[in-house]
C-alpha positions in Angstrom: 28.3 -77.3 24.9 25.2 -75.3 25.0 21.8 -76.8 26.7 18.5 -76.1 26.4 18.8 -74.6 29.6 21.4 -72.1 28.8 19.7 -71.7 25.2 16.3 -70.2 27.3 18.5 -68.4 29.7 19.7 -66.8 26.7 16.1 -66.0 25.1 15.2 -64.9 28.1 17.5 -62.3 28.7 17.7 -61.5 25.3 13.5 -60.9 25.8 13.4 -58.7 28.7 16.6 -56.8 26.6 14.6 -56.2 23.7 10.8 -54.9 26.3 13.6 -52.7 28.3 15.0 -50.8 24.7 11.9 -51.3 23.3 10.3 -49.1 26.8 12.8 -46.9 26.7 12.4 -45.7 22.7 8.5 -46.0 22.3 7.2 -44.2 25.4 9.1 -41.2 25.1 8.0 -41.2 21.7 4.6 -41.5 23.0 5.6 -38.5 25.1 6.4 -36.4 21.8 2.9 -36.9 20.6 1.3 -36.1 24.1 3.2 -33.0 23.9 2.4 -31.7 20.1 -1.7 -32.5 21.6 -1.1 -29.7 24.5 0.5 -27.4 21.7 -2.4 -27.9 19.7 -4.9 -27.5 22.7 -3.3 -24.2 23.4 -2.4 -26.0 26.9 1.2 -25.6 27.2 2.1 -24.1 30.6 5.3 -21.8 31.2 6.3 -24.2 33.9 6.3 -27.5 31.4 8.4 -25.5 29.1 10.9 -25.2 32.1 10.8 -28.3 33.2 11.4 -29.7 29.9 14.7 -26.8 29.6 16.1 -27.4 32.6 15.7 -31.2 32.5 17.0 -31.4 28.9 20.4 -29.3 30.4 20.4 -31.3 33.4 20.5 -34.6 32.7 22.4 -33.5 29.1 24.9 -32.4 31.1 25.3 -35.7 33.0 25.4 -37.6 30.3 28.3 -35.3 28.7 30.3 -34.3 31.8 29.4 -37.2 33.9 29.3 -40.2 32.3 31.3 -39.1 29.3 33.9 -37.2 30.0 34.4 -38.0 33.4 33.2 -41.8 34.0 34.4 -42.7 30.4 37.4 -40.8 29.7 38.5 -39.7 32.8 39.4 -36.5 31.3 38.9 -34.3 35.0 38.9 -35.1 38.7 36.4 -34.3 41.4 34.8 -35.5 44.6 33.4 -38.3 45.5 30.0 -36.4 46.1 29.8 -34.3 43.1 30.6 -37.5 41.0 27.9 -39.3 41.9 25.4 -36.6 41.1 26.7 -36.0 37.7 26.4 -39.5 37.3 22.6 -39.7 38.9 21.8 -37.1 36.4 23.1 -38.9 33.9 21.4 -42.0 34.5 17.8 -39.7 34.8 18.6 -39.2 30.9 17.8 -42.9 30.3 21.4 -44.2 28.4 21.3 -47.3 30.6 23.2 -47.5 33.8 26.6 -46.2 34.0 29.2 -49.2 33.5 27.7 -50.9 30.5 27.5 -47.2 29.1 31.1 -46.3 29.7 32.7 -50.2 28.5 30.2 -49.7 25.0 31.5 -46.6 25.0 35.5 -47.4 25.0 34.6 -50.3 23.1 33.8 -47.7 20.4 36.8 -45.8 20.5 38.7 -49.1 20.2 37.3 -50.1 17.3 35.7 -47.2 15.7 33.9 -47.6 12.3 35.2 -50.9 12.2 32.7 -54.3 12.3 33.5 -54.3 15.9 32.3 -51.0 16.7 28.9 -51.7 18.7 27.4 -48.6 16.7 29.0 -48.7 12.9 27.9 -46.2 10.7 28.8 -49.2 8.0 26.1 -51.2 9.2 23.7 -48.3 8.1 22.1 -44.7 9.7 19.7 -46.5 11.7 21.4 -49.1 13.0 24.2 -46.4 14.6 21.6 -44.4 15.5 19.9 -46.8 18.1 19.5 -50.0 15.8 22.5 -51.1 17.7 20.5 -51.2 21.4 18.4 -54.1 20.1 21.1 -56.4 18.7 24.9 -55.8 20.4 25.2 -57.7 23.0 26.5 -55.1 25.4 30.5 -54.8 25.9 32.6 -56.6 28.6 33.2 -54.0 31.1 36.2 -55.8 32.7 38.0 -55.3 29.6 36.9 -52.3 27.8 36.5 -50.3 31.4 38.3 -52.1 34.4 38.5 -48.9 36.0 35.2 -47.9 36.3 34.5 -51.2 38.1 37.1 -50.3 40.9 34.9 -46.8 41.1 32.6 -47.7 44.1 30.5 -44.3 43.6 30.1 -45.6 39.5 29.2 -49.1 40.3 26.5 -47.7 43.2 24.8 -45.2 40.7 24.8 -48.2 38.3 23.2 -50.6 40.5 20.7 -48.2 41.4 19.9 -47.2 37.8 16.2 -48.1 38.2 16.0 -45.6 41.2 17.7 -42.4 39.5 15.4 -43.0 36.2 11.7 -43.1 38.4 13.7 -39.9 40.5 13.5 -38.6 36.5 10.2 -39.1 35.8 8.7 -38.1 39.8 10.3 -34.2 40.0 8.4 -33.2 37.0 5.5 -35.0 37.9 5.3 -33.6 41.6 5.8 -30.2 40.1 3.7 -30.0 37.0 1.1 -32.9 37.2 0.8 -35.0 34.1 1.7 -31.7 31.9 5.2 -32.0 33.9 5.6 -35.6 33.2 4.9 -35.2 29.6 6.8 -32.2 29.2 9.9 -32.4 31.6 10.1 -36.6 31.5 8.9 -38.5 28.8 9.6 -35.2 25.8 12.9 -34.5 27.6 14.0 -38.1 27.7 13.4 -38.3 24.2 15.1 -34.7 23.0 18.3 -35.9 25.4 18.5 -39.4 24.0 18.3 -38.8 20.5 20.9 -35.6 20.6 23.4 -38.4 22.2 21.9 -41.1 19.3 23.1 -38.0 16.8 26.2 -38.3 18.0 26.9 -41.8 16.5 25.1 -41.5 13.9 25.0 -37.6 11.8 28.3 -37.6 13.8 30.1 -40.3 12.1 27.9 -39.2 8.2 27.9 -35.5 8.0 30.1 -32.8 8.4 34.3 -31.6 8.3 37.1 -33.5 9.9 39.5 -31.6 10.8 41.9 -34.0 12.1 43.5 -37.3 10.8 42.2 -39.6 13.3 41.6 -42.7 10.9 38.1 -42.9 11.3 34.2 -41.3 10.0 33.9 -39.3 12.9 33.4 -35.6 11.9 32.2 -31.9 14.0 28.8 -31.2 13.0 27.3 -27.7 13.8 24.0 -28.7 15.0 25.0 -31.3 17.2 27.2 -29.4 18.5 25.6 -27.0 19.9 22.5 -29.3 21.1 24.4 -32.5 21.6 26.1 -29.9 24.6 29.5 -29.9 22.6 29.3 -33.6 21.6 28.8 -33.0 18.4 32.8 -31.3 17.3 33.4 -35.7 17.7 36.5 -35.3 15.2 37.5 -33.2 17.5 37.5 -36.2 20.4 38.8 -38.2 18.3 41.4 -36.7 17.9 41.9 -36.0 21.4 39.7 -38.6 23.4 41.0 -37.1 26.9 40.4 -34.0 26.5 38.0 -32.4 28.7 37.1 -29.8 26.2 35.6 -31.1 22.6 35.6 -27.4 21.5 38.7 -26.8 20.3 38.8 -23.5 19.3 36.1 -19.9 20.4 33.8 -20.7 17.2 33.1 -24.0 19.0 30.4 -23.8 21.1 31.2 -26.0 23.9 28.6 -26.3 26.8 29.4 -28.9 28.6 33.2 -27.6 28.7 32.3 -24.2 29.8 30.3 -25.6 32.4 33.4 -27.7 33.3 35.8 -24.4 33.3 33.1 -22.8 35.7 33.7 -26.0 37.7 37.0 -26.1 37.9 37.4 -21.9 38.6 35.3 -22.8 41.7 37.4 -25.8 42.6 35.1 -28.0 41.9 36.8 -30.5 39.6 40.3 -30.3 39.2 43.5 -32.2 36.9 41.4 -31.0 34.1 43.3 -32.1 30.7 43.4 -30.6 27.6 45.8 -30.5 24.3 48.2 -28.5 24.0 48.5 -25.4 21.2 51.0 -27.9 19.4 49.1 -31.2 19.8 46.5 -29.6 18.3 48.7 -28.2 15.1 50.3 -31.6 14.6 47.6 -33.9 14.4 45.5 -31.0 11.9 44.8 -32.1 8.5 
């Protein structure tokens, strides 16, 4: 039986839920304006540019190869070390700590396009695209993703999501004053956010599906090539383990050529991929 009590707990957290989304969609937005005023000012620095280019790959990247397809899917192996900076980098891009990320995540897979996917493209554009951050509830992690929760390095970077996103917001600043925050945090947090957003969203709407995989989920050219290679999402369907959502040499894949740079150096290793045949069976 619920009590009052447990009926303002609720609120409550529900409250400081909706001011954290709310914080972390409007001021980067706010950011996007302050950076169209130092376009038209004529103030835009060659350093802010960088900033905002190498922050956009950086933290893309940990959000594709770190939490993705390494914290989520487990699709590749590496140390202990180079784990947790992926996943610091990917908690710089502002997705919300690691865990939750990764069990919404699966929770997706298990129930894609269905009303128990947290994002579903049947509840409208908007709503998969982040109208879903201000009403699901967040997914049980000890179901969805038990495994990340035995990951001490994971659960570490997770509890210490607050640090990693100021670390995000401080390196730009240090380097290029405001201009650097504006340009290289609050603009780049934006761009990386709403490529990802993309993904659920255009991703799941527009473009072919190769593969039967029972679901929306379709490879879309411009995500893919700035969602990183997110955006060939039939093609992860259709093979959620594989480290490489690229299929085939016309599919730009960032993020995996990055992993097979990674893996020549013997830097990640038990890197999995489908085979020729997998690939010709499961083609529609």
């Amino acid at each position: 039986m619920m009590t009052a009590e447990t009926a303002t707990d609720g609120r409550l957290v529900r409250t400081i839920r909706f001011l954290a989304v709310a914080l972390v969609l409007f001021a980067p937005a706010a950011g996007v304006i302050l950076a169209l005023i130092t376009v038209a000012r004529g103030q835009v620095r060659a350093v802010d540019v960088a900033l905002f280019a190498v922050g956009f790959l950086l933290t893309g990247l940990g959000v594709t190869v770190g939490y993705h397809r390494l914290a989520a899917h487990r699709s590749l192996e590496t140390s202990p070390l180079l784990r947790g900076l992926m996943l610091v980098l990917g908690s710089m891009a502002v997705e919300g700590p690691v865990v939750p990320w990764v069990a919404n995540h699966l929770q997706h897979h298990a129930y894609t396009d269905l009303p128990q996917d947290p994002h579903s493209p049947n509840e409208g554009f908007g709503y998969a695209h982040y109208g879903w951050l201000f009403q699901f509830p967040g997914a049980d992690a000890s179901k969805y993703a038990p495994l990340i929760l035995r990951d001490r390095v994971a659960v570490f970077v997770s509890t210490t999501f607050a640090i990693w996103v100021a670390v995000g917001y401080i390196i730009p600043f240090l380097i290029g004053g405001w201009e650097g925050f504006i340009w290289g945090g609050l603009l780049r947090q934006f761009a990386v956010q709403h490529v990802t957003f993309a993904v659920n969203s255009v991703c799941h709407r527009y473009g072919s599906r190769p593969f039967r995989t029972g679901d929306m989920s379709t490879n879309n050219w411009v995500v893919g090539i700035l969602g990183l290679g997110e955006g060939w999402h039939n093609n992860h369907h259709a093979f959620p383990s594989s480290a490489f959502h690229g299929l085939h040499p016309w599919e730009p894949d960032i993020s995996g050529y990055v992993i097979r740079g990674l893996a020549a150096a013997r830097l990640v290793w038990n890197v999995k991929r489908p085979s020729i045949e997998q690939i010709r069976k499961r083609s529609a």
